[in-house]
C-alpha positions as CSV (number, residue, x, y, z in Angstrom):
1,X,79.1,76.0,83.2
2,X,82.7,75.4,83.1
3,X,84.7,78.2,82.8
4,X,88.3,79.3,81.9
5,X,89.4,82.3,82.8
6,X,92.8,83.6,80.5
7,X,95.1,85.8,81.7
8,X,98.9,86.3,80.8
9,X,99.8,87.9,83.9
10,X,101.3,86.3,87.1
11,X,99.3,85.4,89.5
12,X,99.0,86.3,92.4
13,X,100.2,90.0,92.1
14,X,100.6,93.1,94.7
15,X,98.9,95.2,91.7
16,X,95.2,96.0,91.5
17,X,94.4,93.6,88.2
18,X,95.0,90.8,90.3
19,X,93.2,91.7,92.9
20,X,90.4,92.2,89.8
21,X,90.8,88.6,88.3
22,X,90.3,87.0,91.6
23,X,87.4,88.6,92.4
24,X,85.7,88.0,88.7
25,X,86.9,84.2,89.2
26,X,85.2,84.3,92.8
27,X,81.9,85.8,91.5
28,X,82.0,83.4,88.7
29,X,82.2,80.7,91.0
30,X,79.1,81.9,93.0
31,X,77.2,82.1,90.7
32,X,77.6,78.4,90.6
33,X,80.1,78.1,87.8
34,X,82.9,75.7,87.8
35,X,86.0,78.3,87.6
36,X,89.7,77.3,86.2
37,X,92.1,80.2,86.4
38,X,94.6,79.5,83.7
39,X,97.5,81.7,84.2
40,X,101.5,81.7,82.9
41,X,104.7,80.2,84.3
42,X,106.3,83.4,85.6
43,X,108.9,84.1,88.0
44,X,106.8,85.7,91.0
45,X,108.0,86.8,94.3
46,X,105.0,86.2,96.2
47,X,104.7,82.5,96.7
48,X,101.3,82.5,99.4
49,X,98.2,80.5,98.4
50,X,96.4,82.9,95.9
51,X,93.1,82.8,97.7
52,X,94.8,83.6,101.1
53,X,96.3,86.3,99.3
54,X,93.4,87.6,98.3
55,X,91.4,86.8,101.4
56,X,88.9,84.5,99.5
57,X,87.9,80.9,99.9
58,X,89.2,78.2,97.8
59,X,86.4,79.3,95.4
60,X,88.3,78.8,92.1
61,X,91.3,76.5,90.6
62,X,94.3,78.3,89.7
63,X,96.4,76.5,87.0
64,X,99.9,77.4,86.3
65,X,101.2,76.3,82.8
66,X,104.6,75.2,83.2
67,X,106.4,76.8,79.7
68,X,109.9,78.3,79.2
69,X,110.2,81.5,81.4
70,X,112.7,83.6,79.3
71,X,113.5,86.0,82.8
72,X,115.0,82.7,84.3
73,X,117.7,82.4,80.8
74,X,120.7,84.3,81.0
75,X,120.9,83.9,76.9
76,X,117.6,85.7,76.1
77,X,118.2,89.5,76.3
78,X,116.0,91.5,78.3
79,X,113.9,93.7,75.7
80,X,113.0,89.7,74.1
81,X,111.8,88.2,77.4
82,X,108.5,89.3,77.4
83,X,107.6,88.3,73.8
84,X,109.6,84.7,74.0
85,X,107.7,84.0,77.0
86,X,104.6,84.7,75.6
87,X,105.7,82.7,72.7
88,X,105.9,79.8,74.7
89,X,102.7,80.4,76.7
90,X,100.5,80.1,73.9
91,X,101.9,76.9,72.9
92,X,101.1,75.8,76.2
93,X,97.5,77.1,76.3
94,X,97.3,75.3,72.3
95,X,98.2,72.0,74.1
96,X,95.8,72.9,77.1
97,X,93.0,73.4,75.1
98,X,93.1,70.7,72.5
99,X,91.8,68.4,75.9
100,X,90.6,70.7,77.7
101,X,86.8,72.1,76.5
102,X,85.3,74.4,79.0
103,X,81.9,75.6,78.1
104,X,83.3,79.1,78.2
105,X,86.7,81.5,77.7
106,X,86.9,84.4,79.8
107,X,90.1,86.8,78.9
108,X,91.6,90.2,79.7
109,X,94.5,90.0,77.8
110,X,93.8,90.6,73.8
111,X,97.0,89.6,73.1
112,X,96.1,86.5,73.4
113,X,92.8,86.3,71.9
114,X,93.2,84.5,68.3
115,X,94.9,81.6,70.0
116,X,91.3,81.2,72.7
117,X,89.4,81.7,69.5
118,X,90.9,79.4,67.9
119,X,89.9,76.5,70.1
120,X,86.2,76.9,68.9
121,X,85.2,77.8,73.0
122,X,83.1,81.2,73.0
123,X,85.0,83.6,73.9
124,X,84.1,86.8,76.3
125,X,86.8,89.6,76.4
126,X,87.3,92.0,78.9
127,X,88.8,95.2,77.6
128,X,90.9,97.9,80.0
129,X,92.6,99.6,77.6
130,X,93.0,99.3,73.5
131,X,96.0,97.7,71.7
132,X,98.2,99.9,70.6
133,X,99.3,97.6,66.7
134,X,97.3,95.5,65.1
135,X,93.9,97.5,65.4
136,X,92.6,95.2,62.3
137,X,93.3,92.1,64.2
138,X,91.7,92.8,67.0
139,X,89.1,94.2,65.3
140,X,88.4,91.2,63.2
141,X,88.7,89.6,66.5
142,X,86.3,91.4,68.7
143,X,83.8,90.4,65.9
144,X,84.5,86.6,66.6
145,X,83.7,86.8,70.6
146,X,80.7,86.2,72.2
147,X,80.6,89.3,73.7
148,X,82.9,92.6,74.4
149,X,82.8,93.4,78.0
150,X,84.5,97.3,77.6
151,X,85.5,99.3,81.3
152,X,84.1,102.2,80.7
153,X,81.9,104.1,77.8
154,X,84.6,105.9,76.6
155,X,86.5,103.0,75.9
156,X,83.4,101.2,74.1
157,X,82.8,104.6,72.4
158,X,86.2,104.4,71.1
159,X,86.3,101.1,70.4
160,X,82.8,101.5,68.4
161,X,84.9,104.2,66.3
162,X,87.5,101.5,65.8
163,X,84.3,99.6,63.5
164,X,83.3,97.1,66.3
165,X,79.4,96.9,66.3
166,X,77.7,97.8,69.4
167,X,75.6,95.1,69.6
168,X,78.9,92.9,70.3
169,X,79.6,95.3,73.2
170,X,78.5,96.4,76.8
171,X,80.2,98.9,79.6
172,X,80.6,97.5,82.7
173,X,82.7,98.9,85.3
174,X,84.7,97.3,88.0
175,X,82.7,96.6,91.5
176,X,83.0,95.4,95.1
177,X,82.3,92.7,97.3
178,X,80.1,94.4,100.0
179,X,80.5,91.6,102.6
180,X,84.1,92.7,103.0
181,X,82.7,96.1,104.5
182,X,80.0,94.6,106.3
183,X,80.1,95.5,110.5
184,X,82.9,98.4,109.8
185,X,85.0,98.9,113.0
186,X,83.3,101.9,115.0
187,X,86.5,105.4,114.1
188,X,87.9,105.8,117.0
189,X,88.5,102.2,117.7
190,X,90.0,101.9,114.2
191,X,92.2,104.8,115.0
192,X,93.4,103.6,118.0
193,X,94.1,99.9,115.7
194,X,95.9,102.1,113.0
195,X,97.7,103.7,115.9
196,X,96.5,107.3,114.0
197,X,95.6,110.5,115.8
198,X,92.5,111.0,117.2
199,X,92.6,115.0,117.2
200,X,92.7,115.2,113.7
201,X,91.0,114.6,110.7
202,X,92.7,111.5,108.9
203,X,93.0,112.5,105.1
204,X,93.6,108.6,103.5
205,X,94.7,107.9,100.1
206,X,94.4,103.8,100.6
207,X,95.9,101.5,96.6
208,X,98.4,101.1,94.9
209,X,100.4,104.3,94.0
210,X,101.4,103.8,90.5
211,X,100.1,101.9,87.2
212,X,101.5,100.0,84.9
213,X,104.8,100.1,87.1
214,X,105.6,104.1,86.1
215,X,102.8,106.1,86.0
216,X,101.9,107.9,88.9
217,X,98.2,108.2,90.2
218,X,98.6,111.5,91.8
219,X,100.3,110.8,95.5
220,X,102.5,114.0,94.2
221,X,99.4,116.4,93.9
222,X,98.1,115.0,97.1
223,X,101.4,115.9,99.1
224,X,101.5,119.6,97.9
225,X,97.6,119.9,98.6
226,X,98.8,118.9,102.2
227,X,101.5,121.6,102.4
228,X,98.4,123.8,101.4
229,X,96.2,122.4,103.6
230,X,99.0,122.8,106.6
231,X,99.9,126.9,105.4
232,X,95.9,127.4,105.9
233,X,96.0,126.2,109.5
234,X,93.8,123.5,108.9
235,X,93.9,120.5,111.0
236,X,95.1,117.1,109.8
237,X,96.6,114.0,109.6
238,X,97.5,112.5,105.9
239,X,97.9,108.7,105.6
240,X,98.9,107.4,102.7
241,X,98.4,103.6,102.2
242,X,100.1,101.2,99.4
243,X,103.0,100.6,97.7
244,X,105.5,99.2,96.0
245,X,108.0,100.2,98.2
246,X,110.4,102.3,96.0
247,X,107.4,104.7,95.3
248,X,107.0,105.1,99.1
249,X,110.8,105.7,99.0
250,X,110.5,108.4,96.7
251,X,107.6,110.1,98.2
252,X,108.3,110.3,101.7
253,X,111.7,112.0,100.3
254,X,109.3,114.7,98.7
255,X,107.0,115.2,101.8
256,X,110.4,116.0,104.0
257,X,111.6,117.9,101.1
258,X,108.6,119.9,101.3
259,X,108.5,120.0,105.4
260,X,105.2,118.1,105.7
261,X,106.5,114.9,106.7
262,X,105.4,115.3,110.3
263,X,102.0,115.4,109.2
264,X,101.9,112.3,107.1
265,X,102.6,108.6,107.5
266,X,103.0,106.5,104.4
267,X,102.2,103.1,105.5
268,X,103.8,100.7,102.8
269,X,101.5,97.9,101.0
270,X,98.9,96.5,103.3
271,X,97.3,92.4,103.0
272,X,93.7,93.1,101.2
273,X,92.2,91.9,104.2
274,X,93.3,94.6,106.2
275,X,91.4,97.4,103.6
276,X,88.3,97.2,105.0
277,X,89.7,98.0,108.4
278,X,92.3,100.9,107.4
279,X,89.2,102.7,105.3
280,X,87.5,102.5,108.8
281,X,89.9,104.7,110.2
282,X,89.7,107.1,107.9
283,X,87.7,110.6,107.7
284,X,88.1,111.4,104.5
285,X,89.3,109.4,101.3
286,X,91.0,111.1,98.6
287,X,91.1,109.8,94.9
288,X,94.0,112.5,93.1
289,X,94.9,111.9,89.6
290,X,97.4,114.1,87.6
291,X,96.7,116.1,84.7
292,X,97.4,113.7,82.0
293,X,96.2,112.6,78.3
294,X,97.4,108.8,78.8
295,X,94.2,107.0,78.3
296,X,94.5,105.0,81.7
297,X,93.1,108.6,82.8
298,X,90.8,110.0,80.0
299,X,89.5,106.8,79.0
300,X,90.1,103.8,80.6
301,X,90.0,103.9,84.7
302,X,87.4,102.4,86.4
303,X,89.1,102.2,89.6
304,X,88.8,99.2,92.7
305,X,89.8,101.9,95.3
306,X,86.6,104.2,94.3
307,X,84.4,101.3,94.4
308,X,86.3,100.7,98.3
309,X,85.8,104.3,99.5
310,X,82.4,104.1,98.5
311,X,81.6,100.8,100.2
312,X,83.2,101.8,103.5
313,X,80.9,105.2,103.4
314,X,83.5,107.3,103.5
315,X,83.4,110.9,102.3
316,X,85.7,111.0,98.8
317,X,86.9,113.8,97.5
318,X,87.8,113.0,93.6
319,X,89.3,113.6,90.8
320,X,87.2,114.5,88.1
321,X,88.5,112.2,85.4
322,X,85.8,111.7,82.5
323,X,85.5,107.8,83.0
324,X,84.7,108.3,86.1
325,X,81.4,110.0,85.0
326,X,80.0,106.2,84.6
327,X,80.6,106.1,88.7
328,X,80.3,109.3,90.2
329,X,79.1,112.5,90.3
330,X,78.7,115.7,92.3
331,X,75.7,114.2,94.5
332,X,78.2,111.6,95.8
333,X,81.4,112.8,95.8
334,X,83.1,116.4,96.0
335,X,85.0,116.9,92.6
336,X,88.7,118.9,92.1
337,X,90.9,119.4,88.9
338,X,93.3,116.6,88.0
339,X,96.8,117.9,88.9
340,X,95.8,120.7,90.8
341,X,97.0,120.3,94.0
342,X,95.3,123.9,94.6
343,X,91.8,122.5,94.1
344,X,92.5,119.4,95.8
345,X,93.3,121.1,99.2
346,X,90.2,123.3,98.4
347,X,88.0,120.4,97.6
348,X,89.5,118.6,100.8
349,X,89.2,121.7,103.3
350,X,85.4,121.8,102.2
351,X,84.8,118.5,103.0
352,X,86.1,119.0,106.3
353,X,84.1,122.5,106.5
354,X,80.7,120.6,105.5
355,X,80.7,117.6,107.6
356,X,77.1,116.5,107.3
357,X,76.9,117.9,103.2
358,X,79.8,115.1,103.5
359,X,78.5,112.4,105.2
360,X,75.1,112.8,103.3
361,X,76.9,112.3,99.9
362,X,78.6,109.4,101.4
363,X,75.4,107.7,102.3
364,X,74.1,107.8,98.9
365,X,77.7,106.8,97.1
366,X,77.5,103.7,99.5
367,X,73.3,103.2,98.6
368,X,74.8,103.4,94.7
369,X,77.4,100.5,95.8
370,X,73.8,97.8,95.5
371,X,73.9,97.0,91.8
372,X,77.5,96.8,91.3
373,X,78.7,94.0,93.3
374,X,80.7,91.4,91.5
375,X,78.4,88.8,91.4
376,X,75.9,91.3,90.0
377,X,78.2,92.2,87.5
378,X,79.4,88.8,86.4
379,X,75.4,87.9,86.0
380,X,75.1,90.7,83.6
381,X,78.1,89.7,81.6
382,X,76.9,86.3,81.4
383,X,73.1,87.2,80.8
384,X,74.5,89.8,77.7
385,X,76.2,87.1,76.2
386,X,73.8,83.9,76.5
C-alpha cells in the first residue's frame, strides 16, 4: 500500500512526537508499505537528515511542502503565525493531494482532518489528546475515518462520551523498537562510558523534561525526593537526562538551591542513539509526574520513556497516573503518588532496599515489552481498519 502520513508539525524535532512519527513511518515501512511523510514548511533549527536523527534507515520519504511560513514575515504578528501558516499548509496539502492518491491517510493532527477527508483517501487518525472547539466537527469527522486509533482508554472512553461509536475506535498505546536494546552494554562498563559513579546507585530520569513546551513532567518532585533520599543517608547518584536547555537551566538552579547539586548531574539532551546506552547505566529509572488535572496526565499519556525503561529491564519506579493503568501495574513496576516527592523517595529507597523484588518486576515489565513493538502495533492498526 502506499501511504501518507500527515502531520503539521516540523520535522525532525528534539520533542518526543517526533521521535513517535518516525517510528510509526518506520514500522509502516516494514511492514512493506510504501511510506511518504508529508510534513509543513517550518522554520526548524535542526537541519540533520531526519533518519540520522532518529537513528533509522532511509526507511520512509520525508516531503516538505514548501508554503508561506508566517514566523519568517516581520508583518504577521505573533499570536496570527500559527493559524496563517496553517492556512497556507492546507492549501498546499489541497494541491498535493489533487495528484497525489496514496491508497491510505495516516494523521495525528485533527486539525487538519476535513481537508485529508476531503481528498476521498481513507483516512486513519491518531488521537493524543481531544480538541478543545469544534467538538461537533470533529465529531462528524471521526465518523468519516476509516478508523480512530485513541492513546489510551480513557481517551477513547471519553471520546465515546463525546458520541463517537466504538466500533470506529481502538486503544493502542505507544511502543518500542526492541532491536535498539538488543546486546545492552554490561553496568559497570556503561558507567565507566557515562563517566558515572560506580559506588552508588544511579537514580536516572532519561526524556524530555517538559510537554507541550511549559508543562513540567515532574523533574521538580524528583529533585526534592533526592534531598529526601540524601537526609535518610541513603546512597546515591541522580542523573537526570534530556532537555531543552533552558529547563536544565532552571533546574540545576533548584538542585543548588536546595544543596543537592553535588549529588546530581543533569546531562542536557542526548542523540536517540545514545538512549539505549545511557539506560544501561542506570540502576534504577524513575518516571515522576506532578499532581495535576491537565489531561496530558489523567487521560492522555502513553509515554515513549516507559516503553524505554521497560525495554532496557530496568527497575522503574512510577508514577501512578490512570492512563498508565493500560501499561503498568504493581507486578512490574513500584508505584508512588504524583507530586509527592515524599512517596517518591519512599518508593525509590524500596527499590533500592529490595533489589531482587526489583529486578524480578523488571524481568516481567521487559517480557510485557513482546506484543507492543511498533511493527506489531502498526499491524493491528492496519488489520482494525481493513
Amino acid at each position: 500500500m502506499r501511504i501518507a502520513y500527515v502531520t503539521h508539525t516540523r520535522f525532525p524535532t528534539e520533542k518526543a512526537h517526533g521521535m513517535q512519527v518516525a517510528q510509526v513511518c518506520h514500522a509502516l515501512s516494514r511492514l512493506g508499505h510504501q511510506v511518504t511523510l508529508v510534513t509543513p514548511t517550518v522554520e526548524n533549527s535542526i537541519h540533520e537528515d531526519p533518519h540520522a536523527y532518529y537513528g533509522l534507515p532511509h526507511s520512509f520519504d520525508v516531503l516538505t511542502l514548501e508554503h508561506f511560513d508566517a514566523r519568517t514575515s516581520p508583518w504577521v504578528p505573533g499570536f496570527l503565525h500559527f493559524r496563517v501558516s496553517m492556512r497556507a499548509y492546507r492549501r498546499e496539502l489541497a494541491r498535493y493531494f489533487a495528484s497525489e492518491k496514496p491508497d491510505l491517510i495516516y494523521a495525528r493532527s485533527p486539525l487538519l482532518l476535513s481537508e485529508l477527508l476531503a481528498t476521498g483517501v481513507p483516512v486513519i487518525l491518531e488521537l493524543h489528546s481531544l480538541p478543545r472547539v469544534g467538538r461537533w466537527i470533529f465529531v462528524r469527522n471521526c465518523h468519516r475515518c476509516r478508523s480512530v486509533v485513541c492513546l489510551t482508554s480513557l481517551l477513547k472512553h471519553e471520546l465515546q462520551s463525546w458520541g463517537v461509536k466504538e466500533e470506529n475506535t481502538i486503544v493502542e498505546g505507544d511502543a518500542v523498537d526492541l532491536d535498539r536494546f538488543r546486546d545492552p552494554v554490561p553496568l559497570y562498563e556503561a558507567k565507566e562510558q557515562w563517566k558515572l559513579p560506580r559506588t552508588a546507585p544511579v537514580i536516572a530520569y532519561v526524556g524530555t523534561l517538559v510537554t507541550q513546551n511549559t508543562i513540567e513532567k515532574g523533574v521538580p518532585e524528583l529533585i526534592e525526593a533526592f534531598v529526601l533520599l540524601q537526609k535518610k543517608g541513603i546512597k546515591f547518584f541522580g542523573w537526570i537526562v534530556g532537555g531543552p536547555h533552558e529547563w536544565v537551566e532552571t533546574y540545576k538552579a533548584r538542585a543548588k538551591e536546595l544543596g543537592i547539586d553535588a549529588h546530581i548531574r543533569f546531562e542536557g539532551a542526548i542523540r536517540v542513539e545514545k538512549v539505549p546506552s545511557a539506560l544501561s547505566a542506570v540502576d534504577v529509572c524513575v518516571y515522576p509526574a506532578p499532581r495535576s488535572a491537565h489531561p496530558y496526565f489523567t487521560r492522555d499519556t502513553s509515554p515513549l520513556k516507559l516503553f524505554e525503561y521497560m525495554a532496557a529491564e530496568k527497575p522503574i519506579v512510577c508514577a501512578d497516573l490512570p492512563p498508565l493503568r493500560d501499561v503498568v501495574d504493581e507486578k512490574l513496576v513500584e508505584f508512588c503518588e504524583p507530586g509527592d516527592a515524599q512517596s517518591l523517595a519512599h518508593a525509590i529507597g524500596k527499590v533500592l532496599k529490595n533489589p531482587d523484588a526489583a529486578r524480578e518486576k523488571a524481568r516481567r515489565a521487559f517480557l510485557a515489552m513482546g506484543g507492543r513493538t511498533w511493527e506489531k502495533r502498526m499491524k493491528r492498526i492496519l488489520d482494525a481498519a481493513s
